[in-house]
C-alpha positions as CSV (number, residue, x, y, z in Angstrom):
1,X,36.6,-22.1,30.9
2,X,37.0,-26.1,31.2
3,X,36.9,-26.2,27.2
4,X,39.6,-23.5,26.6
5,X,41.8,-25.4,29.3
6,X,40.8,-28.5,27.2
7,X,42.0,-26.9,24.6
8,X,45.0,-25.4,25.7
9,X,46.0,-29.1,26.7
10,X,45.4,-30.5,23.8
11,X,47.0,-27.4,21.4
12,X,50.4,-27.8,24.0
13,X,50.7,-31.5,22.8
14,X,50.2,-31.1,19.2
15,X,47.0,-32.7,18.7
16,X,44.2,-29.7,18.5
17,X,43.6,-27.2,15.8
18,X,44.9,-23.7,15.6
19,X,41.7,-22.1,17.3
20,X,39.6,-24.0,19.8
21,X,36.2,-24.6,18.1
22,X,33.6,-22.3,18.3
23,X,30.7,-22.8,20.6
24,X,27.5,-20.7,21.8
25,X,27.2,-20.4,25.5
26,X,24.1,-18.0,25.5
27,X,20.9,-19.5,23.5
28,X,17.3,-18.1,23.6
29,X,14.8,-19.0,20.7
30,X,10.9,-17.6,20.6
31,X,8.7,-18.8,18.3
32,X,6.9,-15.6,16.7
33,X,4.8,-17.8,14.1
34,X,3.1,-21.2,14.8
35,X,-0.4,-22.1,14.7
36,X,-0.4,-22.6,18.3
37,X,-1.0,-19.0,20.0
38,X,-1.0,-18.2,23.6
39,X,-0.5,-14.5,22.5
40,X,-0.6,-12.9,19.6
41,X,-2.3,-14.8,16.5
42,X,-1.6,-18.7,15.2
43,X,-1.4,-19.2,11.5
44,X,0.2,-22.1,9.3
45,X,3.8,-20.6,9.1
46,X,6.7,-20.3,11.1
47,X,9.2,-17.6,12.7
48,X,11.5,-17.7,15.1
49,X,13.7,-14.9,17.1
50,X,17.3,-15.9,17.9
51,X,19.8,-14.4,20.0
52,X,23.0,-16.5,20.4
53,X,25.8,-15.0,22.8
54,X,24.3,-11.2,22.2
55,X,23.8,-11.6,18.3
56,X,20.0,-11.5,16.9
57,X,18.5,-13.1,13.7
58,X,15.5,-13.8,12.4
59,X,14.3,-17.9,11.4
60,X,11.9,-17.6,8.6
61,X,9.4,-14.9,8.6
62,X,5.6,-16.1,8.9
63,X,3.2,-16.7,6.5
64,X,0.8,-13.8,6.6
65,X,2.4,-9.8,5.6
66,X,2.1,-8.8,9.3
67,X,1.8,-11.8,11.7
68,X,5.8,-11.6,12.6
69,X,6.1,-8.3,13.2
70,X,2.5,-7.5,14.9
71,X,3.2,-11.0,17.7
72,X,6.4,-9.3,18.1
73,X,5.1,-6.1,19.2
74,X,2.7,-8.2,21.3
75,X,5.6,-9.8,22.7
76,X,7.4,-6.6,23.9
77,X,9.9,-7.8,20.9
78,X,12.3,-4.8,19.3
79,X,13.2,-6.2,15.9
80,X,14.4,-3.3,14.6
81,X,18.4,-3.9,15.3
82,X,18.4,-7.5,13.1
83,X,20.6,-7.2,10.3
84,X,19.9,-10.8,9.5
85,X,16.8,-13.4,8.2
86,X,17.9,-16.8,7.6
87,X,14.9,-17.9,5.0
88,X,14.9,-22.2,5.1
89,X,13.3,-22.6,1.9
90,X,11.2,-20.7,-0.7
91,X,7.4,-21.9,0.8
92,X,5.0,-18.5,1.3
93,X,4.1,-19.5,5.1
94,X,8.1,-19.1,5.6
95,X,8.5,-15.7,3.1
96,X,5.6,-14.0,3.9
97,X,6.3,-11.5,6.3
98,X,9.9,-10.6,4.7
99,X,8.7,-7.7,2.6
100,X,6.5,-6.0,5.5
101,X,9.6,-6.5,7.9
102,X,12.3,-4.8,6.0
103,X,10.1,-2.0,5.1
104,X,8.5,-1.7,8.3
105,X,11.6,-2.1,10.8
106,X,14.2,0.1,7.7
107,X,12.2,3.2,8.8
108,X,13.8,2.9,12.4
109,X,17.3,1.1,11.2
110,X,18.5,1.2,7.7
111,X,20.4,-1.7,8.0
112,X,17.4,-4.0,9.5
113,X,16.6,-7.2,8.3
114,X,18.5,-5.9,4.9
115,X,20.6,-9.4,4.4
116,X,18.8,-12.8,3.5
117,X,20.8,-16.2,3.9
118,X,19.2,-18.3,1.6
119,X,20.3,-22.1,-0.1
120,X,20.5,-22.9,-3.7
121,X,17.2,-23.6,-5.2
122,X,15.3,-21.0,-3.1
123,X,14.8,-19.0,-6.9
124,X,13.8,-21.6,-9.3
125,X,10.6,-21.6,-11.1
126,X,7.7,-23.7,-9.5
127,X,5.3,-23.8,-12.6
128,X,1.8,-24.7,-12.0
129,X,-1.6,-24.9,-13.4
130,X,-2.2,-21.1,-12.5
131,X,1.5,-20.0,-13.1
132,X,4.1,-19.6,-11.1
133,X,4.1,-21.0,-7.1
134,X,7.3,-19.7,-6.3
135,X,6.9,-16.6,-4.4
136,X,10.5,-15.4,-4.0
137,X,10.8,-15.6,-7.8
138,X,8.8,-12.3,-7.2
139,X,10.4,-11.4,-3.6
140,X,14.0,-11.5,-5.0
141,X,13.1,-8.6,-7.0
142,X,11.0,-6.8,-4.3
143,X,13.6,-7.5,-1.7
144,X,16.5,-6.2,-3.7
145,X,14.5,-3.1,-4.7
146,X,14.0,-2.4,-0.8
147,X,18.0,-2.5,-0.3
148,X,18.3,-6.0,0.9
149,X,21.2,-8.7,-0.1
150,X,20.7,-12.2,-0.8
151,X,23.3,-14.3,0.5
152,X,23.7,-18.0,-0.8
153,X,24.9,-20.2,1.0
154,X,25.6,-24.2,-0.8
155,X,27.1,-26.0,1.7
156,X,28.0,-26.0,5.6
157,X,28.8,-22.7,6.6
158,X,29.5,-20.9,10.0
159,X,27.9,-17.7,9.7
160,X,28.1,-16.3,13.3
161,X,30.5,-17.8,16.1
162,X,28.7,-21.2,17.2
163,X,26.1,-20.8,14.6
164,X,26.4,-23.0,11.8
165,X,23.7,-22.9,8.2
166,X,23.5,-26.8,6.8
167,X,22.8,-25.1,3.4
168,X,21.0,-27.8,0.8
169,X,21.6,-31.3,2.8
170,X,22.6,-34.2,1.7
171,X,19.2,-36.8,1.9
172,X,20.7,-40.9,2.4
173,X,17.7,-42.2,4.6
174,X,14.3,-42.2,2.8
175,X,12.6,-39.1,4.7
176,X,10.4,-37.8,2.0
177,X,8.8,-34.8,4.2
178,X,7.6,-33.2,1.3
179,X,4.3,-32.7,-0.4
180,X,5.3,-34.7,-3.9
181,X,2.4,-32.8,-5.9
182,X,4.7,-29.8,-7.4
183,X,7.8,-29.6,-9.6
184,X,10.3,-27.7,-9.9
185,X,12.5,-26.4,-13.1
186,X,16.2,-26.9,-12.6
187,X,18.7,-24.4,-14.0
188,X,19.0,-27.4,-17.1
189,X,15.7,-26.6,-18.1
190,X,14.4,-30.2,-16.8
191,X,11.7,-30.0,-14.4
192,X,11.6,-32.6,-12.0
193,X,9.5,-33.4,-8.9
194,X,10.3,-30.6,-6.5
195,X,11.5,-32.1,-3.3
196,X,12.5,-29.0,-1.9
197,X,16.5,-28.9,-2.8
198,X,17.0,-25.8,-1.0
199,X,15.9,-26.6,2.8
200,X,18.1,-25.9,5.1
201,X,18.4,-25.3,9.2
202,X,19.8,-24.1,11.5
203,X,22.7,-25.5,14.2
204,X,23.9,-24.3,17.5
205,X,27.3,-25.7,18.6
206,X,27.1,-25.4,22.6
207,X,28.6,-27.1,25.7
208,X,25.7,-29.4,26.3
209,X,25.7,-30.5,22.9
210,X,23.8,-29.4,19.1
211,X,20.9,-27.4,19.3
212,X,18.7,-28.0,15.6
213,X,16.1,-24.7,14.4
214,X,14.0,-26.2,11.4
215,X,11.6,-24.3,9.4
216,X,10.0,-27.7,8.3
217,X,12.7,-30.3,7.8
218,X,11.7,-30.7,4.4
219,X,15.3,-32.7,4.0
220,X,14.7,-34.9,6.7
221,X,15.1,-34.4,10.5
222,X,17.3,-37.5,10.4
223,X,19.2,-36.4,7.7
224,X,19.1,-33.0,8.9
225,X,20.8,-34.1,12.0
226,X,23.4,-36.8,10.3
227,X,24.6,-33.7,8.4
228,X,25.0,-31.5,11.6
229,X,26.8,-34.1,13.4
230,X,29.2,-34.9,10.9
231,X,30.0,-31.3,9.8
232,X,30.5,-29.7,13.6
233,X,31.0,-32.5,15.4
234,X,29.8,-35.8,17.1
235,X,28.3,-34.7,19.5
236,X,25.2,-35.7,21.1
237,X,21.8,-33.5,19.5
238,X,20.5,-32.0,23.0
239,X,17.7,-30.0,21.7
240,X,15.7,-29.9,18.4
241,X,12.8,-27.2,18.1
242,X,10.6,-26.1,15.1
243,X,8.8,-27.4,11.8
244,X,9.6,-31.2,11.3
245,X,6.9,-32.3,8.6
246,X,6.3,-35.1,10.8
247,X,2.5,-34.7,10.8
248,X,1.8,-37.4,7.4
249,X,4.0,-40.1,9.0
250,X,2.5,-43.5,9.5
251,X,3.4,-45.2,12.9
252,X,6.2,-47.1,11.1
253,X,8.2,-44.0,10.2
254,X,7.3,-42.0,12.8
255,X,8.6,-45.2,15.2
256,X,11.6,-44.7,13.2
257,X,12.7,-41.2,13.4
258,X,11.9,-41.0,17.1
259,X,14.5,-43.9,17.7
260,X,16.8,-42.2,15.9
261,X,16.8,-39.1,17.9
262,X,16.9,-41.0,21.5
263,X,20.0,-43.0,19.7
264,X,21.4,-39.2,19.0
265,X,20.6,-38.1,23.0
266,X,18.1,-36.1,22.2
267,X,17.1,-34.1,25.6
268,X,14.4,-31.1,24.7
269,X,11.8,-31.1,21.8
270,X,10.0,-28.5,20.7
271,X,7.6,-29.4,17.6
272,X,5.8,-26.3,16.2
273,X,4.5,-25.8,12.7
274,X,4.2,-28.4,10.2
275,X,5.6,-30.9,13.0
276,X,2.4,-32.2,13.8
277,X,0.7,-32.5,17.7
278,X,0.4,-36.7,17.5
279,X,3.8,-36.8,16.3
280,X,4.9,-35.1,19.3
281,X,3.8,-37.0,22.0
282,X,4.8,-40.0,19.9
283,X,8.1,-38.7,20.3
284,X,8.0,-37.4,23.8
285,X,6.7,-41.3,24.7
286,X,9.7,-43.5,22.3
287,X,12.6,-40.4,23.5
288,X,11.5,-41.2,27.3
289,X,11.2,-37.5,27.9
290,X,9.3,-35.6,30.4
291,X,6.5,-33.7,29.6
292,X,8.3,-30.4,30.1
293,X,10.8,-31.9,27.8
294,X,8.8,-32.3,25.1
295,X,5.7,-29.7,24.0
296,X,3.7,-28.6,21.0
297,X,5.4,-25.4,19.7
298,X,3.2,-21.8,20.6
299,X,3.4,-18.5,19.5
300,X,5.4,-16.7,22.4
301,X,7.6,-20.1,23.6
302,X,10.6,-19.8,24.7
303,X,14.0,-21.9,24.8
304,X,16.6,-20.9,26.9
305,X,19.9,-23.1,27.1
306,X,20.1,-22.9,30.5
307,X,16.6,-22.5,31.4
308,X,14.7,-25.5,28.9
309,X,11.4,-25.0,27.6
310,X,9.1,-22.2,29.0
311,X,5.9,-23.4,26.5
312,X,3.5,-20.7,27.8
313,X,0.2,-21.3,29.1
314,X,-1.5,-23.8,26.4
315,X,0.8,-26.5,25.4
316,X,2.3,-27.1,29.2
């Protein structure tokens, strides 16, 4: 209510936009695939269920076929009325449970899980010594074939009211979060060292400030947050939960991106995945946050915006 008066205010004397901007008042985020698990089962991949003001996505889809959708039945979690996967970048422990999931929840819904927002890059061939590494250079196909839509998105886009994709971001500090054995082949034909042009996250524009969902940051979680505060708006970065790829960092870089969130205002951290377990009490010690603050990422964790962190048993 305060920010529509704002608004109002501001639209009487000329100075806002025609529509006040969008933010997210309702937030709730649970992990469905981590390696931590205090239900269901861990493995090296990452999921997460989103419901922002009453509409539901999907974050990435586990590694294994089944892992998503079996710790979701665990969970007491209906996936069946998602339209919705937002896939970060092409990597198997992100893609793997996409096929199983459309088929699997389409028998109840049609319409379920049957539109993938994706970033350019998420196609291109990833030749290696035993052929080709990219598994949604298969998937597309598969995916297609099973009545889904891929839907590309190449730069900053809103996609739901509050909810904002970064699409490929832009990389000016030297985060390389990204394993520099593979390459990639470039619609030119070159190929190149893949740095993993397509990552992208998520951001949730809401009262208390941005909320950040990474599948593994592969861009940079500085970056990644540079880009989200420049494109919605400078506000301060209250909560940042998922895959970082902070877990190779030396204490130098690690130092570094931890200052950089407490500069941002960071207030809740949840780490899961690819983040690494030493990197997040590293970060929970430079940011000055409590230990309920900042936790290890579990299967079955919860974020509310109201509520915080609920980590389950295990990474309290």
């Amino acid at each position: 209510m305060f920010l529509a008066l704002l608004w109002s205010l501001l639209h009487l004397s000329g100075v806002a936009p025609e529509q006040p901007p969008a933010t997210v008042h309702a937030l709730r985020i649970q992990l469905l695939s981590t390696m931590l698990a205090d239900s269901g089962v861990g493995e090296w991949g990452f999921a997460a269920v989103v419901e922002a003001d009453g509409k539901r996505f999907l974050v990435d889809t586990g590694a294994r076929p089944n892992t998503t959708l079996d710790n979701a039945k665990e969970l007491g979690i209906d996936l069946s009325g998602i339209t919705d996967v937002i896939l970060t970048h092409n990597h198997p422990d992100h893609t793997g449970g996409l096929l199983t999931l459309r088929r699997a929840l389409s028998a109840a819904n049609p319409a379920a899980l049957s539109r993938a927002h994706v970033a350019p890059g998420i196609f291109w061939s990833r030749p290696g010594p035993g052929g080709e590494t990219n598994p949604m250079v298969v998937v597309r196909a598969q995916y297609m074939a099973e009545g889904g839509q891929f839907i590309e998105h190449a730069r900053p886009e809103e996609v739901f009211p509050g909810v904002w994709l970064t699409g490929p971001v832009p990389r000016p500090n030297a985060e390389r979060n990204w394993s520099r054995i593979n390459q990639v082949r470039t619609p030119s034909g070159a190929l190149v060292e893949d740095t993993v042009p397509e990552d992208q996250s998520v951001v949730f524009d809401t009262a208390r400030g941005l909320v950040l969902l990474s599948g593994c940051g592969h861009a940079g979680l500085v970056n990644t947050v540079e880009l989200a505060r420049a494109t919605l708006r400078n506000a301060r970065l209250y909560a940042a939960l998922g895959g970082f790829h902070l877990m190779a960092l030396d204490d130098a870089k690690l130092a570094w991106t931890a200052r950089a969130l407490k500069q941002a205002g960071l207030k809740q951290f949840v780490g899961a995945h690819c983040t690494g377990i030493e990197a997040v009490y590293r970060i929970r010690d430079a940011v000055s946050l409590p230990r309920s603050a900042c936790v290890v990422g579990a299967v079955g964790a919860v974020f509310t915006l109201d509520g915080g962190i609920d980590p389950g048993r295990l990474a309290r």
